[in-house]
C-alpha positions in Angstrom: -85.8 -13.3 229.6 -82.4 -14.8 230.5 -80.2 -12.4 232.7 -77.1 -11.7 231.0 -74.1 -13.0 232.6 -71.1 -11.4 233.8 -67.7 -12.8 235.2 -65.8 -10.7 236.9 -62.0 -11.9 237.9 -60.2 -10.0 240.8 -57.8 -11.1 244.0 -61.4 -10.2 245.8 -60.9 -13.7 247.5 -57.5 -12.5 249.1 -57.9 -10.5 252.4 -57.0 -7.3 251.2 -58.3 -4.3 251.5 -58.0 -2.7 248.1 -59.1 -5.5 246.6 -61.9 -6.1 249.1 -63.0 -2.6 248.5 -63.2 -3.0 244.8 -65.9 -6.1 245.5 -68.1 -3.6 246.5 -67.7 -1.0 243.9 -68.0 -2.9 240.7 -71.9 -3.8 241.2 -72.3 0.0 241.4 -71.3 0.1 237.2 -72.9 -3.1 236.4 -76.4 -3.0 235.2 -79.4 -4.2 237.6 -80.5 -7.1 235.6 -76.8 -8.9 235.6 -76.2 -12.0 236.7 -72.4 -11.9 238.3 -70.1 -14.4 239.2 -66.7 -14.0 240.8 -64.1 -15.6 240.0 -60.5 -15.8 241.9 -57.4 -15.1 239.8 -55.3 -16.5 242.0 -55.0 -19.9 242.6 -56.6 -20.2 239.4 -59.0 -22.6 238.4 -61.3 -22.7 235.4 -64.6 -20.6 235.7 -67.9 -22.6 235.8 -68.2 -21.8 231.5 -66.2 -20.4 229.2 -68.5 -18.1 227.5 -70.0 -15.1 228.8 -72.0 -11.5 228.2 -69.2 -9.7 229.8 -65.6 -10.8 231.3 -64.2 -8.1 233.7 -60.8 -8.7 234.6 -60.0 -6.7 237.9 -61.9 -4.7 240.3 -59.0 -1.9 240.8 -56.0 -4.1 241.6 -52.6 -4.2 240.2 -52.2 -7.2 237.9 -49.1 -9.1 238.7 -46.6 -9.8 236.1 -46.5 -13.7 237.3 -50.3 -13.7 236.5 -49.7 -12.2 232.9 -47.4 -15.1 232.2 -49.2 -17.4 233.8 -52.6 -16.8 232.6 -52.1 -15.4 229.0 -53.3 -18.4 227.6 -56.6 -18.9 229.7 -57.6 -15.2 230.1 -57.6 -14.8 226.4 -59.4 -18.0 225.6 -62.1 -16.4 227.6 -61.7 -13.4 226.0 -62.2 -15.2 222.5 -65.5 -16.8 224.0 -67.3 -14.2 225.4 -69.1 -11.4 224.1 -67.2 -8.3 225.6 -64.3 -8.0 227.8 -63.0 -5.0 229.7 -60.6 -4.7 232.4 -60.3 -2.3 235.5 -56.6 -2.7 237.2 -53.1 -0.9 237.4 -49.4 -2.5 237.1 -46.6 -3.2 239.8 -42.9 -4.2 239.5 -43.0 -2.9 235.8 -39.4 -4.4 234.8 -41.3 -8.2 235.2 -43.9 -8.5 233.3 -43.7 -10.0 229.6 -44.1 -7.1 227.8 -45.6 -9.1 224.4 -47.6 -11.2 226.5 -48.9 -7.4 228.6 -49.6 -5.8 225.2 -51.8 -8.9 223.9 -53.7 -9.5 227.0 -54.9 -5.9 226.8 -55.2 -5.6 223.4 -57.7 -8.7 223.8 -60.2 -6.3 226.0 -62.7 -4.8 224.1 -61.5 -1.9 226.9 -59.3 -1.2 229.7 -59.8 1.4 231.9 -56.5 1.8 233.3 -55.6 2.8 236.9 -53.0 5.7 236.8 -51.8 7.6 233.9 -48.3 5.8 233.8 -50.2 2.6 232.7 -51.1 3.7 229.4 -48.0 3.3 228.2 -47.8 -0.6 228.8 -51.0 -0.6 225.9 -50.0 -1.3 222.3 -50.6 0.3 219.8 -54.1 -0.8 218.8 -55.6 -1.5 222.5 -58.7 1.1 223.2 -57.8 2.6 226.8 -58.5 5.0 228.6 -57.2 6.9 232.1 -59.6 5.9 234.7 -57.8 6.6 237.9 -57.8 5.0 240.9 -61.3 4.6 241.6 -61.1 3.3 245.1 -60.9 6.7 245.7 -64.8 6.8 245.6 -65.3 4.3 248.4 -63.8 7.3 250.9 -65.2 10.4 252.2 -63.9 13.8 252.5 -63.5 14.1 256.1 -61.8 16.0 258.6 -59.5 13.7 261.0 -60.6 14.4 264.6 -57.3 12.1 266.8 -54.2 14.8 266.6 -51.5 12.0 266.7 -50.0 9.5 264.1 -51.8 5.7 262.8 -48.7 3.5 261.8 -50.7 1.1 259.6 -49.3 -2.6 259.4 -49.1 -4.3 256.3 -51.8 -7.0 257.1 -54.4 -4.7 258.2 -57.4 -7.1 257.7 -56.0 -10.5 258.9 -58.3 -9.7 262.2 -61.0 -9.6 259.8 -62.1 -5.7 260.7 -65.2 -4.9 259.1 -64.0 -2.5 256.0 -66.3 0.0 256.9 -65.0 -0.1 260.4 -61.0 0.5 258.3 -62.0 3.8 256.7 -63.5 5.5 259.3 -60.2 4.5 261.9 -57.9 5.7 258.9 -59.6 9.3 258.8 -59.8 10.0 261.9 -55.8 10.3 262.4 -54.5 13.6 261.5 -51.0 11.7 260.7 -50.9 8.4 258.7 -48.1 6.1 257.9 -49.1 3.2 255.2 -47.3 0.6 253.5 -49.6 -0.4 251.6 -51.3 1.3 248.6 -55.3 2.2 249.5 -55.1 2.8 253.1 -53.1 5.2 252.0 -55.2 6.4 249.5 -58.0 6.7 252.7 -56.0 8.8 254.6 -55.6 11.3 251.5 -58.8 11.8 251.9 -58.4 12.7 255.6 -55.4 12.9 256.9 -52.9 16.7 257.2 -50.0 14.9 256.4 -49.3 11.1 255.4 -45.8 9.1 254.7 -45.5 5.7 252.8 -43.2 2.6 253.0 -42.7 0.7 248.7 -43.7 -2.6 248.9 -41.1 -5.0 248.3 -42.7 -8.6 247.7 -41.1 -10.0 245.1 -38.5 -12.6 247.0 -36.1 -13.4 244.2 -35.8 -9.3 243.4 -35.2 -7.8 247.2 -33.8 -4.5 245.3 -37.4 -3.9 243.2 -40.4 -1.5 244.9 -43.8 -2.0 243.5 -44.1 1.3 242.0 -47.5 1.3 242.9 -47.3 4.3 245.4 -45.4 6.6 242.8 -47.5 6.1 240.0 -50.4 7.0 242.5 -48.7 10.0 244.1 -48.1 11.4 240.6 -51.4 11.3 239.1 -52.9 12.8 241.9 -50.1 15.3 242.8 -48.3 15.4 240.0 -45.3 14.8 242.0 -43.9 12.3 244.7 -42.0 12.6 248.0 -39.6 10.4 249.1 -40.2 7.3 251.3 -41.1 8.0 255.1 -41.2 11.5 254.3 -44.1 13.1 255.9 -45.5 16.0 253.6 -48.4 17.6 253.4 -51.7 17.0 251.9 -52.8 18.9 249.2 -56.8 18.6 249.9 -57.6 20.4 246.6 -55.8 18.3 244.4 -57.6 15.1 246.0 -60.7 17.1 245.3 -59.8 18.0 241.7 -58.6 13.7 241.5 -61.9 12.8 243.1 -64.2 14.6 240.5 -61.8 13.4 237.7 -62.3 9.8 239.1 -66.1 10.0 239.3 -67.1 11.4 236.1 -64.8 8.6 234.7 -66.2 6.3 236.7 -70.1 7.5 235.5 -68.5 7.2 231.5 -67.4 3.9 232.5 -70.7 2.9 233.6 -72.4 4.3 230.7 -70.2 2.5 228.4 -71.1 -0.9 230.1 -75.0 -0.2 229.9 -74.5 0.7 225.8 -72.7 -2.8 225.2 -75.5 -5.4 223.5 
């Protein structure tokens, strides 16, 4: 019997560690007998065929508005192709994207399990959705930090090519963590007493916009979020409550792929 096959589009190629992490976690909701091929979003060049068992279009990342204008046309053509189509990502810089173009690229996903709960509102109308959360989260352990002094993260925190694994466990082991970048912060809540953040501001023509990324984040697991370079406190029960939300999504999610034909 032929092994079904399954494409799975990501910035996975990009040394990043978000989107390195979610490389890892995906295989862990596909089923055993799957034949995977990844696929860069960005530069973009055609995949080896257009049609496929399953397309899965992002491993956890934000998906950039630029990529929505960009690739409307080509993402959906596979959609159209394939089988089944989901999609696993959050959004950034909001005030960007191509709101039409947004709403039809998810509406052409047979699913999207969306990142934070402020997503769902970029869906139209007849998209199926759901709230996933972030589920990086599950590549973290609930640790105690054991160094009682700060980590200021850099921004580029894998151009020395550090073993991921290696990442985590110096994140949680600071009782104090500055981040300006979205997961390793998400690490250290898993950690860390108190943490403070830094937006992200990488859009060149738009100086003035923040990713949003780190609000949306705050607020679904919080509820709430704290100014920039403010150091607050953790609330370790919340991330506990966000962590077993996450995981039984994540097991649904799973489930959901092994049902598909």
């Amino acid at each position: 019997m032929a092994a079904r096959r399954v494409l799975v589009l990501s910035y996975a190629h990009v040394r990043n560690f978000g989107d390195r992490l979610g490389f890892h976690l995906i295989n862990a909701v596909l089923p055993p007998d799957v034949e995977v091929t990844f696929h860069s979003l960005w530069p973009w060049t055609p995949p080896p065929r257009e049609d496929w068992d399953l397309v899965v279009l992002g491993i956890g990342n934000s998906l950039n508005p630029e990529m929505v204008r960009s690739l409307y046309d080509p993402l959906m053509a596979l959609f159209e192709h394939s089988s089944h189509s989901i999609g696993i990502f959050g959004t950034q810089y909001r005030p960007l994207y191509d709101l039409p173009r947004l709403a039809g690229l998810i509406g052409g996903l047979d699913h999207w399990y969306a990142r934070y709960r402020g997503d769902l509102e970029l869906a139209g109308a007849d998209a199926c959705v759901s709230h996933l959360g972030d589920w990086l989260i599950d590549a973290f352990p609930l640790v105690r930090p054991t160094k009682d002094r700060m980590l200021k993260l850099d921004g580029d925190i894998l151009t020395k090519r550090r073993p991921l694994d290696w990442l985590i466990q110096e994140i949680q082991s600071y009782r104090y963590v500055f981040s300006p970048r979205l997961h390793p912060l998400l690490c250290a809540l898993c950690s860390a007493e108190r943490v403070s953040y830094v937006e992200q501001h990488d859009v060149g023509h738009r100086p003035d916009l923040t990713s949003g990324k780190f609000a949306a984040m705050l607020d679904d697991i919080f509820g709430r979020t704290w100014p920039e370079r403010e150091l607050f406190e953790v609330d370790r029960d919340a991330v506990i409550a966000y962590r077993r939300f996450v995981r039984t999504n994540i097991e649904a999610m799973r489930a959901d792929i092994a049902g598909l034909p």
